[in-house]
Structures are given as C-alpha cells and as structure tokens.
C-alpha positions as CSV (number, residue, x, y, z in Angstrom):
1,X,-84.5,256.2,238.5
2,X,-82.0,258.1,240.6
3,X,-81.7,262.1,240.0
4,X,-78.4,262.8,237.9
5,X,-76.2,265.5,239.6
6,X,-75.4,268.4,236.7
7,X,-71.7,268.3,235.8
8,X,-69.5,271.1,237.0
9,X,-66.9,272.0,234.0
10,X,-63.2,271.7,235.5
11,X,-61.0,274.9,235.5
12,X,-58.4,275.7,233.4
13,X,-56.0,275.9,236.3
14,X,-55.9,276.6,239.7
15,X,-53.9,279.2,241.2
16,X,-52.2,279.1,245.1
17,X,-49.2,280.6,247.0
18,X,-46.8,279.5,249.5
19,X,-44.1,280.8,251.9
20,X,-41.2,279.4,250.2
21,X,-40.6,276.3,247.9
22,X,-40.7,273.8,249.9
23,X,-44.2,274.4,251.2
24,X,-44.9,274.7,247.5
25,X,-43.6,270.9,246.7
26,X,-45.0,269.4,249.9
27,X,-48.1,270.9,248.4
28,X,-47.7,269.7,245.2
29,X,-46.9,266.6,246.0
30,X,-49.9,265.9,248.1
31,X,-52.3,267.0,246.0
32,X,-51.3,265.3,242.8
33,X,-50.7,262.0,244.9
34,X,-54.0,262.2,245.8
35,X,-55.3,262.5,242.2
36,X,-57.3,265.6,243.5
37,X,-55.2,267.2,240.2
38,X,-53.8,265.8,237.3
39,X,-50.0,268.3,237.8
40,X,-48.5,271.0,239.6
41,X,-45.8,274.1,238.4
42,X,-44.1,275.7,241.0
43,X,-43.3,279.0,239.9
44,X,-41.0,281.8,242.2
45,X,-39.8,283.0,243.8
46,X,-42.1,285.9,242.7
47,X,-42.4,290.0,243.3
48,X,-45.1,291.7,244.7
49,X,-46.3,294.5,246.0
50,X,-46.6,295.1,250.2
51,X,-46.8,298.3,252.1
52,X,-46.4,300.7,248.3
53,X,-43.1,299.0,247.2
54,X,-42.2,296.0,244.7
55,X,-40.3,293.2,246.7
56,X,-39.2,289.5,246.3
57,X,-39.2,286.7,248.6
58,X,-39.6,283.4,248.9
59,X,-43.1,283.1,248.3
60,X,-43.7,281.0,245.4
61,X,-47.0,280.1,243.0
62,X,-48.3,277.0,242.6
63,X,-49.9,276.0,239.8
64,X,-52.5,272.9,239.6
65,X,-54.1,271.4,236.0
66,X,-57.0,269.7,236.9
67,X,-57.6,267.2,234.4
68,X,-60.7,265.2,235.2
69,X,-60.7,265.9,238.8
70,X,-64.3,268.2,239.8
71,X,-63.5,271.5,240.4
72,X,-64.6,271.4,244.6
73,X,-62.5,268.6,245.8
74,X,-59.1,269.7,244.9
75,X,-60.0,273.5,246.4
76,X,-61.3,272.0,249.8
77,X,-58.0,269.9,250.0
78,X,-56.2,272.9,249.4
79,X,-57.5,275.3,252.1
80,X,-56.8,271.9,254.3
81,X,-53.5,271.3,253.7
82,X,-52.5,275.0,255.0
C-alpha cells in the first residue's frame, strides 16, 4: 500500500498587496482562473504608514478564500506572478 500524505488544513484567507488596482485584478484573475483559490476581494486603495507618517496610495489588498485548494500551491503561484 502507498504511504498517505497528512492533510494540510486550508487557511481562512490569504492576504497580498499590490501597486495599484490593476495589478490587484490581473492578480486576481489569474489565480482564481487557475483554481489555485476559490475568490478574490480587492480592497484599496489603503493607508499606511512609511517614513513616521500615515499616507494613501494606490496600493491595494488582495484578498484570496481558498476553498478546497491546499494551502502551498496558491502561495507559490503568488510569489510567481510578481
């Protein structure tokens, strides 16, 4: 009999940021075309903090819901995609 791999529970969500929206929805689009996640949020702009002061810009979050998908793959396709 072949050895069973232990299951790896799927996050919640997965957190990322981009430089504006549209990096966020090319982003989005790839990786939920892909089935490597199950949706995408794009949320921004948002604030932050650089240098001591609050500012905005048009970096926005990206939000991914797994579903099914194992938690490595959609990371690895990710840190590609940039």
């Amino acid at each position: 009999m072949g050895r069973r791999r232990p299951s790896v529970p799927a996050p919640a969500r997965w957190l990322s940021h981009t430089e504006n929206r549209e990096a966020a929805v090319k982003l989005a689009q790839s990786v939920v075309s892909t089935r490597l996640a199950a949706g995408a949020q794009i949320v921004g702009p948002v604030g932050f903090w650089h240098q001591g002061e609050f500012d905005s810009g048009e970096e926005c979050q990206l939000v991914l819901r797994p579903g099914s998908v194992p938690a490595p793959r959609p990371q690895r396709a990710v840190r590609d995609e940039t």
